[in-house]
N, C-alpha and C positions, 0 to 999 in steps of 0.2 A: 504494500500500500504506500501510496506517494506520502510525504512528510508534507506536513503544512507549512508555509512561508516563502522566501525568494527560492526559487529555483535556480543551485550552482553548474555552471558550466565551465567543465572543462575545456582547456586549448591543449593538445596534444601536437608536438611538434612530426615534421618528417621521420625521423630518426626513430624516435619512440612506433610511431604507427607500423613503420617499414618491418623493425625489431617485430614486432606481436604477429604482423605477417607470414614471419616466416616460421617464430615460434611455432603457428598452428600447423606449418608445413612440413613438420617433423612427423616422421613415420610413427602412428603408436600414439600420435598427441591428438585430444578432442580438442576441437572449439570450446565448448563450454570452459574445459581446465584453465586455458591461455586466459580466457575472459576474466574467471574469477581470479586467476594470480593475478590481473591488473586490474582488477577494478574497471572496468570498462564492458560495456553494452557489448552483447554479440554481435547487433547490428551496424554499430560502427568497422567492426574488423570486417564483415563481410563489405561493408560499403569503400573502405581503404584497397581490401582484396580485389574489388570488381575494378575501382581505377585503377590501383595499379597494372592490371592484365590489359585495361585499354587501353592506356595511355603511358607506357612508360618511358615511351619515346620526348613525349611533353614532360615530361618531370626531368629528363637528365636534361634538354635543351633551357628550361626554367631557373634550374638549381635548387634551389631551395624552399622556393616556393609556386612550387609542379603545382599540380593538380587536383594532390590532395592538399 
């Protein structure tokens, strides 16, 4: 159940997103596990996951601030 009051948003940089990426792409490793070791929605790694695979071309041409 959601907490009453201002709703915290995270800002998760490149680096961090890319890391949980690949975490879940370990043989043997669920999504769920990566999720809960970081504290983060499943939904964002799958949404970090789906650009990455689009766009990776636009993230190394950007640097740092690609696509995600």
């Amino acid at each position: 159940m959601a907490r009453p009051g201002p709703q915290k948003i995270n800002r998760y940089g490149l680096k961090f997103k890319l890391r949980a990426v690949r975490m879940s792409k370990q043989p043997g490793v669920l999504v769920k596990d990566v999720t809960e070791s970081l504290c983060i929605h499943p939904f964002m790694l799958s949404k970090v996951d789906k650009a990455n695979r689009d766009a990776p071309q636009m993230r190394r041409s950007r640097g740092r601030s690609g696509a995600l």
